[in-house]
C-alpha positions in Angstrom: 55.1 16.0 66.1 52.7 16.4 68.9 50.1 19.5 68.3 47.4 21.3 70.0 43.7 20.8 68.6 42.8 23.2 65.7 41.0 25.9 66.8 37.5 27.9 65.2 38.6 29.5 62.0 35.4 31.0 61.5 33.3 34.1 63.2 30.2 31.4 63.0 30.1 29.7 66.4 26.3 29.2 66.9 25.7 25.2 65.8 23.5 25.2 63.0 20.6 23.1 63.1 19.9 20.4 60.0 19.0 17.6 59.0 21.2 14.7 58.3 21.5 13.0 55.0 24.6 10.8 56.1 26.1 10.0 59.6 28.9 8.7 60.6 28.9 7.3 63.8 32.3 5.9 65.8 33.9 4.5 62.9 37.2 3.0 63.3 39.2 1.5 60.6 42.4 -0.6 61.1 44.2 -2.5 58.1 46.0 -5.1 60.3 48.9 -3.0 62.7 47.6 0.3 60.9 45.1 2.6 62.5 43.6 4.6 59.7 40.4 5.9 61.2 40.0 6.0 65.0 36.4 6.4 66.5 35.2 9.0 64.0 31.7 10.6 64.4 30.3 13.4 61.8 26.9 14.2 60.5 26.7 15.8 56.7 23.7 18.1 56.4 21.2 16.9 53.5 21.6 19.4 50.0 25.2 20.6 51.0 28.2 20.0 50.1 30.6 18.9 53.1 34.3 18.7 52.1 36.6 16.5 53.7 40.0 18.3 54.3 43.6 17.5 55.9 47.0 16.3 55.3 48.2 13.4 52.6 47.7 9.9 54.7 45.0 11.0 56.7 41.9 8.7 55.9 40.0 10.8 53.5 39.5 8.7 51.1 39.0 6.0 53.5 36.4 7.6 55.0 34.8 8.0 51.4 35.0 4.2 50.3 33.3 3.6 53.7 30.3 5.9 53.2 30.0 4.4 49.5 30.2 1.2 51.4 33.3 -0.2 49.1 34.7 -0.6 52.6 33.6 -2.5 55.7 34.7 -0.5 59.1 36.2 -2.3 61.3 33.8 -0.9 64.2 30.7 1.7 64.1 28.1 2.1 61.6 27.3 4.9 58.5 23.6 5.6 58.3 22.2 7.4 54.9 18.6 8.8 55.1 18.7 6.2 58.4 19.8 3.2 56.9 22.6 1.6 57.7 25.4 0.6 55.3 26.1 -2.5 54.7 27.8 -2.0 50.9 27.4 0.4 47.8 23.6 1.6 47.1 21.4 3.3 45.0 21.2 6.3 47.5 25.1 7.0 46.8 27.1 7.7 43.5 31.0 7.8 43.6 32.5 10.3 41.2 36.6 8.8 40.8 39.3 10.7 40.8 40.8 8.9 37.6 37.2 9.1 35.5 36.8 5.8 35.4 34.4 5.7 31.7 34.3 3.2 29.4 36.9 3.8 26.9 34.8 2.1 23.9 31.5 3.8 24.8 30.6 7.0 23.3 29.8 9.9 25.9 25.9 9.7 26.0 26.7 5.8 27.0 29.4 6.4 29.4 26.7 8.7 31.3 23.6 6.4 31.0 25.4 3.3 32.0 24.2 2.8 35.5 20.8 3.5 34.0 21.4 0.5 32.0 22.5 -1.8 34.8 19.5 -1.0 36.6 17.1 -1.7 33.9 15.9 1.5 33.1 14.4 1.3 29.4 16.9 2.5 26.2 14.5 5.8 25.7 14.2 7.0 29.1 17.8 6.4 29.9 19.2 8.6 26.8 16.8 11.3 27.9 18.0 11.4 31.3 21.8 11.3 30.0 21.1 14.0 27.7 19.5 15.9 30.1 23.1 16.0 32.5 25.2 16.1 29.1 23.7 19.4 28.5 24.2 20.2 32.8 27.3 20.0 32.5 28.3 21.6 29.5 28.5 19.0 27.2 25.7 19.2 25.0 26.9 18.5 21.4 29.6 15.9 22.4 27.0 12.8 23.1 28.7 10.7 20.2 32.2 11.8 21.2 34.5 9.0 22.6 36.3 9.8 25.7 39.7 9.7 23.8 38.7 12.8 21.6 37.9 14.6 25.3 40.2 16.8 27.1 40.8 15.7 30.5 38.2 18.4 31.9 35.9 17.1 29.5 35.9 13.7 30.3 35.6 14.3 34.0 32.4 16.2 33.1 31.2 13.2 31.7 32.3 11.6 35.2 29.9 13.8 37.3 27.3 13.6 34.4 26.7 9.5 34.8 27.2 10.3 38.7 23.7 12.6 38.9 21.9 10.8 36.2 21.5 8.0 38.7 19.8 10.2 40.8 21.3 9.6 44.1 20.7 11.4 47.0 24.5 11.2 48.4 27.1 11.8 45.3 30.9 11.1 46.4 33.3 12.8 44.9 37.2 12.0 45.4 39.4 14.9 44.6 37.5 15.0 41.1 39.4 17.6 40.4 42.8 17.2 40.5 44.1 16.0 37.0 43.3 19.2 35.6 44.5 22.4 34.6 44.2 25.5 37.2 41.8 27.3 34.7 39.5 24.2 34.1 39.8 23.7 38.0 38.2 26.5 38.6 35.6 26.7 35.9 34.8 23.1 37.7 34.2 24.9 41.2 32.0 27.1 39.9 30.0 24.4 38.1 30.0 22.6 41.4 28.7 25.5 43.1 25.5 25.7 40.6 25.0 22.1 40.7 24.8 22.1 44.9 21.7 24.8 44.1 20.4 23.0 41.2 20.3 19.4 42.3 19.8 19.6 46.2 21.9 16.5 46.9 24.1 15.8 49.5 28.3 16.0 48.1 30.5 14.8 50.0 34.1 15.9 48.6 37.3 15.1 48.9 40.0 17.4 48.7 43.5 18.4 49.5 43.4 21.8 48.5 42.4 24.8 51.4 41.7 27.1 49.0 39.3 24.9 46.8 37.4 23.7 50.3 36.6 26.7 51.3 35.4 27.9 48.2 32.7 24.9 47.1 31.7 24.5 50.8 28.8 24.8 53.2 30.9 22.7 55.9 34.2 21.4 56.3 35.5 18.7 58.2 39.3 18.9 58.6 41.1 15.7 59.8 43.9 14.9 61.7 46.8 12.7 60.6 46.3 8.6 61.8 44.7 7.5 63.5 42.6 10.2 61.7 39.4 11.6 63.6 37.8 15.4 63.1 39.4 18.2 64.2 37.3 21.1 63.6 33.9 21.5 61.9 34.2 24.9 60.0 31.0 26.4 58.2 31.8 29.4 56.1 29.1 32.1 56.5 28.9 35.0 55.2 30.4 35.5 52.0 28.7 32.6 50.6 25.8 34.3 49.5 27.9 36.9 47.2 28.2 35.0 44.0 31.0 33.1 42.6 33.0 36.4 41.5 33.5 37.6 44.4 34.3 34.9 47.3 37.6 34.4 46.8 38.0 38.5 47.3 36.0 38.6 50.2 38.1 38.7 53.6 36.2 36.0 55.7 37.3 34.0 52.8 40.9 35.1 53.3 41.1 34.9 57.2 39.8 31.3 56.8 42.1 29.6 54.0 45.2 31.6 56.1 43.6 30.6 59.6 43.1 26.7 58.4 46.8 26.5 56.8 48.1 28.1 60.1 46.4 24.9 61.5 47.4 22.5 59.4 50.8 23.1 58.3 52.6 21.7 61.8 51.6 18.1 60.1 52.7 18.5 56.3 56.2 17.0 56.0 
């Protein structure tokens, strides 16, 4: 179904200067007949968090591997901090969708392992795990296995082994959506604290309007293959009014209702 280009959902049209943690620059991606990502270009500004937003199918998460560099393009180039990518780094962390811990390794050792595989010395590395335990609302669970978590709990433990690496870029692909609608949102408000606290760059996946304009400084919304951006949106003003009261506040409203209005021509 052939539609017209998504149009500014936001009152903010001046482009905002920053400066570039990660860009993406004409990436294409084919997997043999199958265009997934057609000559993409999109710059993530350093300490925000950009969300990555459009319809099932439309190279999302694609778009996340290659940044991790878990996949080659097949033309352009990612840069982070302006490097280019040639595969996975120490400047990026991926948080999965699915947890991904160790089943037979207590919490504080889930969250320190890539400390481990770099070498970092036993002492240090529990400090720093302990450290994003407690972050994340953890503390007191360190010798807990991740079958005596909740599902919330072990994704906690998820973002927890993702910042104690201390990378600049953390990935994060729809990390929230194997859990319940309360935890969810407990989670978004976390998220929102950590952006402040850690001043990386997030770059985060989502389906879900409502949840993208919520967590984000920016948000890129894609188009269904051969997926490229649509729109850049960059939600002002309520931003700044604490986490009680965005999802009350009408610029929030206009743009959730503006974006679905956009989008919902291409869900099937």
């Amino acid at each position: 179904m052939a539609m017209s280009p998504i149009k500014e959902v936001t009152a903010q049209t001046t482009p905002m200067e920053f400066e570039s943690a990660v860009s993406v620059r004409n990436i294409s991606k084919n997997y043999g007949d199958v265009e997934a990502l057609r000559d993409m270009s999109l710059e993530f500004p350093r300490g925000q968090l950009t969300s990555l937003l459009g319809p099932s199918g439309c190279g999302k998460t694609t778009l996340l591997k290659i940044i991790a560099g878990l996949l080659e393009p097949t033309s352009g180039q990612v840069e982070v901090n302006g490097k280019t990518v040639s595969g996975p780094g120490k400047d990026r962390a991926f948080v999965f969708q699915d947890f991904a811990l160790l089943p037979w390794a207590t919490v504080i050792r889930n969250v320190a392992f890539g400390l481990e595989m770099r070498g970092v010395a036993a002492s240090e590395r529990e400090a720093i795990a302990e450290k994003y335990i407690k972050e994340v609302g953890l503390a007191g669970f360190e010798q807990s296995y991740p079958h005596e978590l909740s599902g919330g709990m072990r994704q906690r433990v998820g973002l927890a082994r993702a910042l104690a690496v201390d990378s600049d870029v953390l990935l994060m692909d729809e990390p929230f959506s194997a859990v319940d609608e309360q935890t969810r949102r407990k989670f978004q408000e976390d998220l929102l604290n950590l952006v402040q606290i850690e001043n990386k760059t997030f770059i985060f996946v989502t389906h879900s309007i409502e949840e993208a304009v919520y967590v984000s400084d920016q948000i890129a919304i894609l188009l269904p293959r051969p997926s490229r951006v649509s729109e850049i949106i960059r939600p002002s003003s309520f931003r700044d009014k604490g986490v009680d009261n965005i999802r009350r506040d009408p610029e929030y409203l206009d743009i959730v209702d503006n974006i679905w209005a956009s989008l919902r021509g291409y869900v099937e």
